[in-house]
C-alpha positions as CSV (number, residue, x, y, z in Angstrom):
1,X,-16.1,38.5,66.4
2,X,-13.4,38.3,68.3
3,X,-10.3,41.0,67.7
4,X,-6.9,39.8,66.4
5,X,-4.2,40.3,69.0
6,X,-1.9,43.5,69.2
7,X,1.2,40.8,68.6
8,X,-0.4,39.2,65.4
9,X,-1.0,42.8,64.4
10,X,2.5,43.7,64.3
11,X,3.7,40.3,63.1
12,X,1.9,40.3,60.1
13,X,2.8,44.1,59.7
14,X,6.5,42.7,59.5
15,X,5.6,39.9,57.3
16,X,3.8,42.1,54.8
17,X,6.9,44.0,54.4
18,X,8.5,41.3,53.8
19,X,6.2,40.2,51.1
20,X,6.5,44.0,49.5
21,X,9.9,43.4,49.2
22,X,10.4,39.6,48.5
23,X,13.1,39.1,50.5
24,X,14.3,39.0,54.3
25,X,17.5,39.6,56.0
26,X,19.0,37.6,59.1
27,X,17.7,40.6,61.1
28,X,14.1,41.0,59.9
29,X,13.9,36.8,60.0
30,X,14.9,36.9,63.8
31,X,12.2,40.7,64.6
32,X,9.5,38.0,63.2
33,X,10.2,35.7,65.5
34,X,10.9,37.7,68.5
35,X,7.5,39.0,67.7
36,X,5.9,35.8,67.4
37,X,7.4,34.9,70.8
38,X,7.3,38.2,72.4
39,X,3.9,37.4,74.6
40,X,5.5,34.0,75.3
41,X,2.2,32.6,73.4
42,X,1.6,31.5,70.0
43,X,-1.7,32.4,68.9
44,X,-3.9,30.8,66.3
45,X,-3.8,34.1,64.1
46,X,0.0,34.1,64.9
47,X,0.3,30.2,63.9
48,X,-1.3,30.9,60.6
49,X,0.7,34.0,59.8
50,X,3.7,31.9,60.5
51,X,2.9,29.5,58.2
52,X,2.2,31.5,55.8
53,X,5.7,33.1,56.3
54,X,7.2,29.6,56.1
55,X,5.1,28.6,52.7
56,X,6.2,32.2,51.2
57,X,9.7,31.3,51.9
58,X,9.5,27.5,51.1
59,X,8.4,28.4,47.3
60,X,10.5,30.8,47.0
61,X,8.4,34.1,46.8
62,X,10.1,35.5,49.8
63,X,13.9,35.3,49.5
64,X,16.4,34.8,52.4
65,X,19.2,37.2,52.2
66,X,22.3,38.4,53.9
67,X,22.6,41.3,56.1
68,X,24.0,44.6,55.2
């Protein structure tokens, strides 16, 4: 089995607290997506993480809000 990436680790650390707190500010959006692009390559754990994101934010569950 082959082991999930160190990036995808840490992306869907930030994502899940996002999720435990329904809602993401400007800054925490934009440390996902550094994240995401830090290794200048989208894996296929990081794709689906991402999507997920985008679905959890597309239906509302996970709010967009503004900075402090």
């Amino acid at each position: 089995m082959k082991k999930v990436s160190n990036s995808a680790s840490a992306l869907r650390d930030l994502i899940k607290h996002a999720m435990e707190d329904c809602e993401v500010t400007p800054d925490e959006y934009k440390q996902i997506m550094d994240c995401a692009h830090a290794d200048g390559h989208i894996d296929k754990e990081e794709k689906a993480l991402l999507a997920e994101f985008q679905a959890l934010l597309s239906n509302g569950t996970i709010k967009r809000v503004k900075g402090c």
